[in-house]
C-alpha positions as CSV (number, residue, x, y, z in Angstrom):
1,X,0.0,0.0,0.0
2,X,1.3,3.3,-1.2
3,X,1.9,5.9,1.6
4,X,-0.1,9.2,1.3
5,X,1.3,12.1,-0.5
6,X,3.8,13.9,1.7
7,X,4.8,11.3,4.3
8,X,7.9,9.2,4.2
9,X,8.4,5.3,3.4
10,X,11.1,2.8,3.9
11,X,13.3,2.1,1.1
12,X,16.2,-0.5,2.2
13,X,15.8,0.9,5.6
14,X,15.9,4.2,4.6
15,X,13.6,6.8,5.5
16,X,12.6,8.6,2.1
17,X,9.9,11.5,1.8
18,X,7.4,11.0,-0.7
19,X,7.3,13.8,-2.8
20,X,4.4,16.7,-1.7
21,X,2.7,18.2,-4.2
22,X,4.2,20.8,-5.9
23,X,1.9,24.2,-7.5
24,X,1.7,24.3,-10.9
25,X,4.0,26.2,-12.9
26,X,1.6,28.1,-15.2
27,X,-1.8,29.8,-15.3
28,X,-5.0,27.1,-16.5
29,X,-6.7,28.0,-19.3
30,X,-10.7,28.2,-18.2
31,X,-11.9,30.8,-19.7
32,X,-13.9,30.5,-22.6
33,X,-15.3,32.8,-25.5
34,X,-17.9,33.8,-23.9
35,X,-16.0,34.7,-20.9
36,X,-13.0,36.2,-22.7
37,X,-16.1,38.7,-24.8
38,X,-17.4,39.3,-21.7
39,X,-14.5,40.5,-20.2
40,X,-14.1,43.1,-23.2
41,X,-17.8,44.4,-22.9
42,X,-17.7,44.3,-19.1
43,X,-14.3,46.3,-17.9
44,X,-15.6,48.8,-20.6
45,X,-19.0,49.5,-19.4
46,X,-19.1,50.9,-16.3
47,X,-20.4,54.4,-15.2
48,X,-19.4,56.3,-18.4
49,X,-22.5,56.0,-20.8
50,X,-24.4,57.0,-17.5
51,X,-23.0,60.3,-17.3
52,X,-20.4,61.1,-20.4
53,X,-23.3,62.1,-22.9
54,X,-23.8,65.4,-20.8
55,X,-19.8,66.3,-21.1
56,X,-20.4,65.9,-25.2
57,X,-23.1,67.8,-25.3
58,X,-21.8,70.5,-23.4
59,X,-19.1,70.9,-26.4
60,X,-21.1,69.9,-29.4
61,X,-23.6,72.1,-31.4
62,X,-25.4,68.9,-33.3
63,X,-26.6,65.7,-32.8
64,X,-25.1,64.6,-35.8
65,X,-21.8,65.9,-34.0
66,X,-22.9,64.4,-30.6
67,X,-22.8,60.9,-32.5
68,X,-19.9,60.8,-34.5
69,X,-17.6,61.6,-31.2
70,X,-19.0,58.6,-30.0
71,X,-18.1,56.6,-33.2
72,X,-14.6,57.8,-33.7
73,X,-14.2,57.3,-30.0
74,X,-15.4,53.6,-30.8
75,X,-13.2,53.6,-33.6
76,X,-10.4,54.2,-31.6
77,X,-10.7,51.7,-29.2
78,X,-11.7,49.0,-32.3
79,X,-8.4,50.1,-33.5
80,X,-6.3,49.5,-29.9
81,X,-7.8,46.6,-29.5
82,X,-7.2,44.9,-33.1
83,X,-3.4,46.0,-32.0
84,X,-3.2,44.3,-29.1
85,X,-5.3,40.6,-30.8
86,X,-2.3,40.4,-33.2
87,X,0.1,40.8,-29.9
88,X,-2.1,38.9,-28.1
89,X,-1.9,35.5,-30.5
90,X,2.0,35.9,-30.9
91,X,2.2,36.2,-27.3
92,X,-0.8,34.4,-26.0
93,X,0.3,34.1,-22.0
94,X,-0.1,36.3,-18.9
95,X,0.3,39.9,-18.5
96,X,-1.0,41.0,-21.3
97,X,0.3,44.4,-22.5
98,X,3.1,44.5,-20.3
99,X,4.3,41.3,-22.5
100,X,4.0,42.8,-25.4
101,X,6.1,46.1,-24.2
102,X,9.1,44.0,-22.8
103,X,9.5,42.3,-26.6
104,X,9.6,45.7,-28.5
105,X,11.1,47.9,-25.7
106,X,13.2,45.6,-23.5
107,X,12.9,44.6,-20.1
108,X,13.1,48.3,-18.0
109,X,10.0,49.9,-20.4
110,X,8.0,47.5,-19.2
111,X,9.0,47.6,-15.8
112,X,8.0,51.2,-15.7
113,X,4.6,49.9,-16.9
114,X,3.9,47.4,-14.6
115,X,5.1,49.9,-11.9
116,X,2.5,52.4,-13.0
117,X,0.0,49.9,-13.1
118,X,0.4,48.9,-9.4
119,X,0.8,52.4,-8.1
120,X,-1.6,54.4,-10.4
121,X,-2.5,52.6,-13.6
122,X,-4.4,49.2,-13.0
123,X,-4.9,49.8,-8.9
124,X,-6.3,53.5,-10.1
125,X,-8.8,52.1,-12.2
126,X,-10.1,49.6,-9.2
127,X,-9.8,52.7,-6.8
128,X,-11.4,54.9,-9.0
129,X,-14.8,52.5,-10.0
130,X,-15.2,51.6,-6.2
131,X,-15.1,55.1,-4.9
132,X,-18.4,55.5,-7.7
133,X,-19.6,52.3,-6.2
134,X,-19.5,54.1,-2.6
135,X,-21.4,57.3,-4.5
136,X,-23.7,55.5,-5.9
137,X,-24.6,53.2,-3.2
138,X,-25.8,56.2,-1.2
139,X,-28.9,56.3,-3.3
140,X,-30.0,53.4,-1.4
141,X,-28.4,53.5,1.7
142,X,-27.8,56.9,4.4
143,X,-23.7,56.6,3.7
144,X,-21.6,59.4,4.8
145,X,-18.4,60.5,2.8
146,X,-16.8,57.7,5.4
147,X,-19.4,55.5,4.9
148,X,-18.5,55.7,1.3
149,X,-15.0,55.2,0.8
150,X,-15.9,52.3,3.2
151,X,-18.2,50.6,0.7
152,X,-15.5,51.5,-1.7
153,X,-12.4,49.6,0.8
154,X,-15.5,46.1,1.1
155,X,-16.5,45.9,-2.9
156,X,-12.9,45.5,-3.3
157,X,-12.2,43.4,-0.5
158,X,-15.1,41.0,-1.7
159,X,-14.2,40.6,-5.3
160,X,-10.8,40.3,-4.6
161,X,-11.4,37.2,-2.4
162,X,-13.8,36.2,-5.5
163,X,-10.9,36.3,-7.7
164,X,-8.9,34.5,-5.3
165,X,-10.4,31.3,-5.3
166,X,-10.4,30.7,-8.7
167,X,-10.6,32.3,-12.6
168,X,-13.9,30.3,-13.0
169,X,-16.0,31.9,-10.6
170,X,-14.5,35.7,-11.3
171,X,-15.1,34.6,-15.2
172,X,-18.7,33.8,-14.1
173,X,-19.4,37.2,-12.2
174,X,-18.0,38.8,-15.6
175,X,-20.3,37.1,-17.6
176,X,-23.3,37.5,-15.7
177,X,-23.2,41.4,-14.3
178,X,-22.2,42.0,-18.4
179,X,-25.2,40.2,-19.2
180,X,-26.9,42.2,-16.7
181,X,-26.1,45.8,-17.9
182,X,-26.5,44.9,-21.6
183,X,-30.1,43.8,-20.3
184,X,-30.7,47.3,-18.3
185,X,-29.7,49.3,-21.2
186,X,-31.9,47.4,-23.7
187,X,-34.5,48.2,-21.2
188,X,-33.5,51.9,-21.1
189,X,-33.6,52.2,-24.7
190,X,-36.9,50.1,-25.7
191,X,-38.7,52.3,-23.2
192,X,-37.3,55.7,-25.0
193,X,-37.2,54.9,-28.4
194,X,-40.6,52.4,-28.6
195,X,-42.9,54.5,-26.5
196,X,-45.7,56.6,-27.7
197,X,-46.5,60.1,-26.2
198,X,-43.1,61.0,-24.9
199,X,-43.2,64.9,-24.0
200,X,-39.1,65.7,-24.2
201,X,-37.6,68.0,-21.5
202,X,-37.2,71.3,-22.3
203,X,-34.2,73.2,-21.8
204,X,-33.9,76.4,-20.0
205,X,-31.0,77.6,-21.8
206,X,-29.7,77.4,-25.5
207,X,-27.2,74.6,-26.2
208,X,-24.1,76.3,-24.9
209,X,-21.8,75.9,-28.0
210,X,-23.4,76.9,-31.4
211,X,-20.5,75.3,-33.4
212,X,-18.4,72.4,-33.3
213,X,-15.1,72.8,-33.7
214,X,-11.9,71.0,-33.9
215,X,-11.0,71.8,-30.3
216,X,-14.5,71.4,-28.9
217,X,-14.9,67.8,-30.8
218,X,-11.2,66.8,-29.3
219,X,-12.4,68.1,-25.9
220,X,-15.6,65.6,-26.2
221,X,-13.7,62.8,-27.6
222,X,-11.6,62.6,-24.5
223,X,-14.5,62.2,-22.4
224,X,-15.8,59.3,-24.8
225,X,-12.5,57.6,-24.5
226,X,-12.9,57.6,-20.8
227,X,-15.9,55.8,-21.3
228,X,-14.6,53.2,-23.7
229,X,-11.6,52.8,-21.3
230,X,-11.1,48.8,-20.5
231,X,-10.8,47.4,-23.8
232,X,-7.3,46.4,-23.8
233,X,-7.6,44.6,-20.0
234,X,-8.5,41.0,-22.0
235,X,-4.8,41.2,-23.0
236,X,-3.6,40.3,-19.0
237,X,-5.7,37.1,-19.0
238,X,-4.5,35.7,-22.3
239,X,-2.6,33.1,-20.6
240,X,-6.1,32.3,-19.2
241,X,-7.7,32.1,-22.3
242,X,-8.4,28.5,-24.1
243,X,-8.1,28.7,-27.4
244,X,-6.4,32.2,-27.9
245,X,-5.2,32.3,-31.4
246,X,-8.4,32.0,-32.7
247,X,-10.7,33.2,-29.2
248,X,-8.9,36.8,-28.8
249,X,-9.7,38.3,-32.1
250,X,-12.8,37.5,-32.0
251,X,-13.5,38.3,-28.4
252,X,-11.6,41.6,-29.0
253,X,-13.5,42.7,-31.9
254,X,-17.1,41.1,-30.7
255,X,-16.7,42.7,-27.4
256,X,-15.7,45.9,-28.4
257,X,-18.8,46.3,-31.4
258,X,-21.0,45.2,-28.9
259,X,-20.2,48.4,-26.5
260,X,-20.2,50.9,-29.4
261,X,-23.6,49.7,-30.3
262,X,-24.6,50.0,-26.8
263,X,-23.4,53.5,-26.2
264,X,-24.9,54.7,-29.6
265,X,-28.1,53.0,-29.2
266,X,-28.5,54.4,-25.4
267,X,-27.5,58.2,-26.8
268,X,-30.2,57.7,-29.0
269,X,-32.3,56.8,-26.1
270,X,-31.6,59.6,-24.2
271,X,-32.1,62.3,-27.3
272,X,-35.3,61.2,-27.0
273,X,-36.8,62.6,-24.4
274,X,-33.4,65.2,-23.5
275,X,-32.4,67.0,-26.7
276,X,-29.5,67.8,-27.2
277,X,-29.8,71.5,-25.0
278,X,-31.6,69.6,-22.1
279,X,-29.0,67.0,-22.0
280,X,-26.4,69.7,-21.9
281,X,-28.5,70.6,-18.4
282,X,-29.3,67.7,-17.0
283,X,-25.4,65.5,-15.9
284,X,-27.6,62.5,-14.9
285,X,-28.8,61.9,-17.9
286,X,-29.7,58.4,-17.4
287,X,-31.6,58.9,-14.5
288,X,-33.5,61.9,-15.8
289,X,-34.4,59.9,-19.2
290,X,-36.4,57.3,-16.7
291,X,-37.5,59.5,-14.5
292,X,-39.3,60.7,-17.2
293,X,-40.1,57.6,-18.9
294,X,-41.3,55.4,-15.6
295,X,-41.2,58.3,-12.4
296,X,-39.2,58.1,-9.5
297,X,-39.5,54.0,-10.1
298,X,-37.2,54.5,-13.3
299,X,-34.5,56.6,-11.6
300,X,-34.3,54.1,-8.7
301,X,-33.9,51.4,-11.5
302,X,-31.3,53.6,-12.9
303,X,-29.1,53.7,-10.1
304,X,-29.4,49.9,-9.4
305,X,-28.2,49.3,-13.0
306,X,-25.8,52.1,-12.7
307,X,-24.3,49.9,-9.4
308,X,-24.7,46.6,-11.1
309,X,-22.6,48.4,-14.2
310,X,-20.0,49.8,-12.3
311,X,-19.7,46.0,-10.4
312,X,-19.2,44.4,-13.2
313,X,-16.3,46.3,-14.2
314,X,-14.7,46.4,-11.3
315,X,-14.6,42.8,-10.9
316,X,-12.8,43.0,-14.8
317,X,-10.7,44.9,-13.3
318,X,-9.8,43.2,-10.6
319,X,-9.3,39.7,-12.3
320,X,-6.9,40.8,-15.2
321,X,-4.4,43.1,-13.7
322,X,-2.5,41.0,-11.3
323,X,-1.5,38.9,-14.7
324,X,0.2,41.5,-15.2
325,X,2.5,41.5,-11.8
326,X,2.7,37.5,-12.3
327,X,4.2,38.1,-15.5
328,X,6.7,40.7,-14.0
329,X,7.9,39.0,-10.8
330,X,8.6,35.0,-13.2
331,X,10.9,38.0,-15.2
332,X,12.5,38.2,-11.9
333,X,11.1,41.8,-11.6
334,X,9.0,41.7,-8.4
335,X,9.0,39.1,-5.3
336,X,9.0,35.4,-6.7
337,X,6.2,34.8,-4.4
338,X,4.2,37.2,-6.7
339,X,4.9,34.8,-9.4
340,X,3.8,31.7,-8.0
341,X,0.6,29.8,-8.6
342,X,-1.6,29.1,-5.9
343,X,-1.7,25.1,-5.4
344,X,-5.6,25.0,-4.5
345,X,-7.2,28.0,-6.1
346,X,-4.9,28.2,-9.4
347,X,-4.6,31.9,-9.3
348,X,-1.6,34.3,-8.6
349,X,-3.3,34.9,-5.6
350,X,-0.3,37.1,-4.0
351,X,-0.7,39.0,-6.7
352,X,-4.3,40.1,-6.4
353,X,-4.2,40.3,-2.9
354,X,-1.4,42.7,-3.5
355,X,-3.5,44.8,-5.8
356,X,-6.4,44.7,-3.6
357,X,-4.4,46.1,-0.3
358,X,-3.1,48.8,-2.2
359,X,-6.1,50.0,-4.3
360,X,-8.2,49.9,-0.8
361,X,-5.7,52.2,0.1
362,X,-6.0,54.6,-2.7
363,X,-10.4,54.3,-2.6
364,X,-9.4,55.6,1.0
365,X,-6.8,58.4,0.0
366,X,-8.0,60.1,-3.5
367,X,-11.0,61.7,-4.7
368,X,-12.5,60.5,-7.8
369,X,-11.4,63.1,-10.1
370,X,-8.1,62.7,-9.2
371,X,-8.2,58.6,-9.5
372,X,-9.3,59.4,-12.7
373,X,-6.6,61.6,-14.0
374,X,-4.1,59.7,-12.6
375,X,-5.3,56.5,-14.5
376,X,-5.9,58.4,-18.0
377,X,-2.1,60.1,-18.0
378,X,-0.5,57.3,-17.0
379,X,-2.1,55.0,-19.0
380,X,-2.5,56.3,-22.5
381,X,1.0,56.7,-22.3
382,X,1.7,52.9,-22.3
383,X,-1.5,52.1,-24.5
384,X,0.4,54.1,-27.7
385,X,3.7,52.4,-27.1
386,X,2.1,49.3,-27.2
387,X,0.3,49.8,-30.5
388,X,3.5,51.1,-32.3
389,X,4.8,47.6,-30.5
390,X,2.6,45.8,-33.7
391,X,5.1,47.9,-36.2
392,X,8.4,47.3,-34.5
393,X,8.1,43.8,-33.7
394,X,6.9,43.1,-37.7
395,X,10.0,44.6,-38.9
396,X,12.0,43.4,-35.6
397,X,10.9,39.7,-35.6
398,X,9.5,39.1,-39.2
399,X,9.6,35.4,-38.7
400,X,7.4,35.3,-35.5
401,X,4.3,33.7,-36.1
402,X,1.5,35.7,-36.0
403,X,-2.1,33.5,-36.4
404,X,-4.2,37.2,-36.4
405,X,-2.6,39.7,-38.4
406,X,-4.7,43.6,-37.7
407,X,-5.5,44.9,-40.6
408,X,-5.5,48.5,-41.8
409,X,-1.7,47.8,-40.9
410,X,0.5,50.3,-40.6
411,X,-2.5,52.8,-40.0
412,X,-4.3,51.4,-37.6
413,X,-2.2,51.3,-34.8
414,X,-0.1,54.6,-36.2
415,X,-3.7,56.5,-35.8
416,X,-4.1,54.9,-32.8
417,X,-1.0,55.7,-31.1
418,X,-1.4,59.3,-32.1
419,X,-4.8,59.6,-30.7
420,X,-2.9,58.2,-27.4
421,X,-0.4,61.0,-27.2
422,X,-2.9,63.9,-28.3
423,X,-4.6,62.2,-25.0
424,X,-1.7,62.5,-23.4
425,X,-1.0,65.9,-24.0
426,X,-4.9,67.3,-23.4
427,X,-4.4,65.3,-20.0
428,X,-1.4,67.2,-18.8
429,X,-2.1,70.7,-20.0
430,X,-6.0,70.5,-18.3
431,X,-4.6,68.6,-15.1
432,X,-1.1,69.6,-15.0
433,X,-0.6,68.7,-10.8
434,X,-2.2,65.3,-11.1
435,X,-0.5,64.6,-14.3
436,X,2.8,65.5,-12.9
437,X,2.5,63.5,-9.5
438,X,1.0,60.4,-12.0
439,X,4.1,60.3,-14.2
440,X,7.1,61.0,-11.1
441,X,5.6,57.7,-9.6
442,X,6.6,56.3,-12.8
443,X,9.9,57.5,-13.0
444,X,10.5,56.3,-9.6
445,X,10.5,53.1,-11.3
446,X,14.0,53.4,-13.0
447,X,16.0,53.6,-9.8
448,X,14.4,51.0,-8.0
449,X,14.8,49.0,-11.6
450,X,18.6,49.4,-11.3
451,X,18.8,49.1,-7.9
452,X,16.7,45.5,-8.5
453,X,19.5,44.5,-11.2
454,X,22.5,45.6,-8.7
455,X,20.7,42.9,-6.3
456,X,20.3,40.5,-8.3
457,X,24.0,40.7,-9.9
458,X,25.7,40.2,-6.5
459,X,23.9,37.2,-6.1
């Protein structure tokens, strides 16, 4: 009879342990298409389409003008995305974009980048949905500003213990909260654009911009970028993914069709009973359409799917990142123990607990306008690099295999990558302080970088 896993047995009188079970060394794939699309659709929606239309129409002097932000914006994030399926099926393993930045850019680029996403980036993004999860939450409960940011620290707390235990179930709170909000928005617009007798609100003041110009469309289209903001996070749970050559591309470009037709369909919703003056008026917008449409009843469902939405994402969030800081520390560029697979609940569970702590600690810290700011600086930065990545690597590694090619190539991701840095630029000049403190805590990165290899060297 065999002795159990982990004590010893006699072999010639010799005491020999049996061999314990050892963690496995990589990540499994469980997540499916359905999962992978939802993961797309889910990190992307969250608060934005609830509140973003006002901000357009506050620059825009048409609706004509109000939509076609809203497609270029989708555009753009079509294109990032595309970008990051070709990386994504010549790389198809764990942390995503910071993979893709230490082939074309070498080892201390993406360093910097998976710094920033701990400190500002990725942890910004959990931060900055769970502090509008507190917000929001006080629409049904009596929370006070502490109250708040302590619903903000326990939605992160939860979901990060959900993600713990296992990619499965944080794959399965993806798919059904996405379901969810695609369901509250169909609701949202069937009720605007299929009822009879709708008296529109009227607006107590002209629109306040009678043209649309270059400036004032750019100034819109950064808000609409905020909104599509997400799409690339799929790239962190490649390794994840079964299936990726031909699963990403699709879930990709599925995923990210599926929001723009969303946002334009629930714009369309909301011209319908707030023209395009009103809506300049009114920054709710989302709740006033159902007030309107269904009384008090309909702004109550409103918030509900408004905290369902922003859920949703946040556990997106919260799953993909740590990928990210798995993929680091096996490069030997954080604490091995960040690296390793945990032997029950098959997930880098240092990792995400790691992210949670800290991003509890940021929901506690910073408002949400500055969580914000922080995230899109820092981020966009990386976001461009990595779709010039498609162009260096082609004429870098022509030979590597590439099962998804994007195409539009080289102007897709060139376009894209330009539309990063004019975010880039917008960012700094409207929020320079923010901006500034975002990008030191990146730099801080290099020394600690060098000061990592000196350690490792004397070894």
């Amino acid at each position: 009879m065999n002795p159990p896993l982990g004590q010893s047995h006699d072999v010639g009188g010799r005491a020999v342990a049996a061999a314990a079970p050892q963690p496995p060394a990589s990540l499994p794939r469980a997540i499916g298409a359905a999962g992978s699309t939802a993961i797309v659709v889910g990190t992307i929606i969250g608060s934005g389409i609830f509140l973003v239309p006002h901000n357009v129409a506050l620059t825009v002097a048409s609706a004509r003008s109000l939509f076609l932000v809203w497609i270029v914006g989708g555009a753009l994030s079509l294109a990032g995305a595309l970008s990051l399926a070709e990386l994504g099926t010549a790389f198809p393993e764990a942390g995503g974009v910071y993979v893709y930045l230490r082939e074309a850019y070498g080892k201390l680029f993406a360093f910097l980048y998976g710094w920033g996403m701990l400190l500002v980036i990725h942890s910004g993004s959990v931060a900055t949905l769970a502090v509008a999860f507190g917000i929001y939450a006080s629409a049904f409960l009596p929370l006070s500003p502490v109250g708040q940011k302590l619903a903000a620290a326990g939605v992160i707390l939860v979901l990060t213990a959900v993600n713990i235990t296992g990619v499965r179930p944080g794959s399965i709170v993806q798919t059904v909260f996405t379901a969810a909000k695609l369901a509250g928005l169909a609701i949202i617009m069937g009720l605007a654009l299929l009822a009879r007798g709708v008296t529109p609100l009227d607006a107590r003041h002209p629109a306040p911009t009678s043209h649309t110009t270059l400036a004032t469309f750019g100034l819109a289209l950064v808000g609409v970028l905020w909104a599509y903001e997400g799409w690339h996070m799929l790239s962190f749970s490649a390794g994840e993914v079964k299936n990726p050559r031909r699963v990403l591309p699709r879930s990709y470009a599925l995923g990210t069709l599926i929001v723009v037709a969303a946002y334009l369909g629930a714009n369309a919703a909301y011209l319908r009973v707030l023209p395009l003056a009103a809506l300049a008026e009114h920054q709710k917008v989302a709740a006033d359409a159902m007030r309107v449409l269904a009384g008090r009843r309909g702004a109550t469902f409103v918030s509900a799917l408004i905290l369902g939405s922003i859920f949703g994402a946040l556990n997106g969030t919260i799953l993909t990142g740590p990928r990210a800081y798995f993929a680091m520390a096996r490069d030997g560029l954080l604490f091995r123990s960040v690296g390793r697979v945990h032997p029950r609940f098959l997930t880098p569970a240092a990792a995400i607990l790691i992210q949670g702590i800290w991003s509890m600690l940021l929901a506690a810290t910073g408002s949400y306008e500055q969580l914000y700011t922080y995230v899109i600086f820092s981020g966009w930065i990386f976001y461009g690099a990595a779709a010039l990545a498609v162009i260096i690597l082609r004429r870098r590694r022509p030979s590597l295999e590439r099962p998804y090619r994007v195409a539009g190539y080289p102007w897709v991701p060139v376009v894209f990558a330009l539309a990063a840095l004019a975010i880039v630029a917008n960012t700094l000049m409207a929020r320079p302080r923010e901006s500034s403190i975002g990008l030191v805590l990146i730099l801080l990165g290099i020394p600690l970088y060098h000061l990592r290899a000196r350690l490792d060297s004397q070894r």
